[in-house]
C-alpha positions in Angstrom: 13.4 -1.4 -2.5 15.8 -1.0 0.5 18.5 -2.7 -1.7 17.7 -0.6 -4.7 18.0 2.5 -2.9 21.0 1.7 -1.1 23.0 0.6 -4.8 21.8 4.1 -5.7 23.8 5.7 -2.4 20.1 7.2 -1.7 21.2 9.9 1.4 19.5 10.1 4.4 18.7 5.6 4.5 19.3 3.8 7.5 20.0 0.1 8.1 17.7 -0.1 10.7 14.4 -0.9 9.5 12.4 0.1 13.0 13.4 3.7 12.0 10.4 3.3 9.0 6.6 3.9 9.9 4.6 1.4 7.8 2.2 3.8 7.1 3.9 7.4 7.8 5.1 9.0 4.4 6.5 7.9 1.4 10.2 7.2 1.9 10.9 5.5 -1.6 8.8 5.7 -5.2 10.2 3.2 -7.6 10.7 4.6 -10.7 8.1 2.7 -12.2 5.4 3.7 -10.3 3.7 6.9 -9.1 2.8 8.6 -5.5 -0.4 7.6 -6.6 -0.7 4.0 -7.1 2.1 3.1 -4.3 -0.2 5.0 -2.3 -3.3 2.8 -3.4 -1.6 -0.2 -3.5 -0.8 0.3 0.5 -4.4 1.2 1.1 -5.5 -2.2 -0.2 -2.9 -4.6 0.6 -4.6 -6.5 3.5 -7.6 -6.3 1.3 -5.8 -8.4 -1.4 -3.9 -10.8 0.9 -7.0 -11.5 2.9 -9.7 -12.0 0.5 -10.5 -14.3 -2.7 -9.2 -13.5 -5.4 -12.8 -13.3 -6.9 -13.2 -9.9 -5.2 -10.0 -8.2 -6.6 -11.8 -6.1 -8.9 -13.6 -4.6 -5.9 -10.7 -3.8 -4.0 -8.8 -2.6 -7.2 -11.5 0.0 -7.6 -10.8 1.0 -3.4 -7.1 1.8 -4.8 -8.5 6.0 -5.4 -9.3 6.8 -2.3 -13.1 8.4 -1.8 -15.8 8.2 0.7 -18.0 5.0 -1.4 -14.6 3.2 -1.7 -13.5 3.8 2.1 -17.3 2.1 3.0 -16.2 -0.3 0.5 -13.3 -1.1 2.3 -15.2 -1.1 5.4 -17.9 -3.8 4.5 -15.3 -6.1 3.1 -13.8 -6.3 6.8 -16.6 -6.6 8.5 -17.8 -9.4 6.2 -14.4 -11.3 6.1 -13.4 -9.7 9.1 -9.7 -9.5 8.8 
């Protein structure tokens, strides 16, 4: 993405990469995706790197953010405890 803005002559990026939160806001929305699901995708991403891919149905529905997915989220850690 960092490349993608930079060919675009986005204003306001910087080459140092410390300067970005991980979680803080939104810096960059690809064009073929919305706030939205870049949003749920970053919510679940240690959820699909850490668990089998059996379970990626579960965590897919833990993309929209509401209190039964958040306990969701919560009993997958404490079982897999990642």
């Amino acid at each position: 993405m960092f490349d993608d803005l930079k060919a675009k002559g986005w204003e306001g990026l910087k080459d140092d990469y410390d300067n970005y939160q991980a979680m803080g806001e939104l810096v960059y929305i690809p064009e073929t995706m919305s706030k939205q699901e870049l949003i749920g995708i970053s919510r679940t991403m240690l959820s699909y790197a850490s668990l089998p891919e059996s379970l990626w149905p579960a965590v897919k529905l833990c993309e929209i953010e509401t209190e039964e997915t958040n306990r969701l989220l919560d009993i997958l850690e404490l079982i897999f405890a990642f």
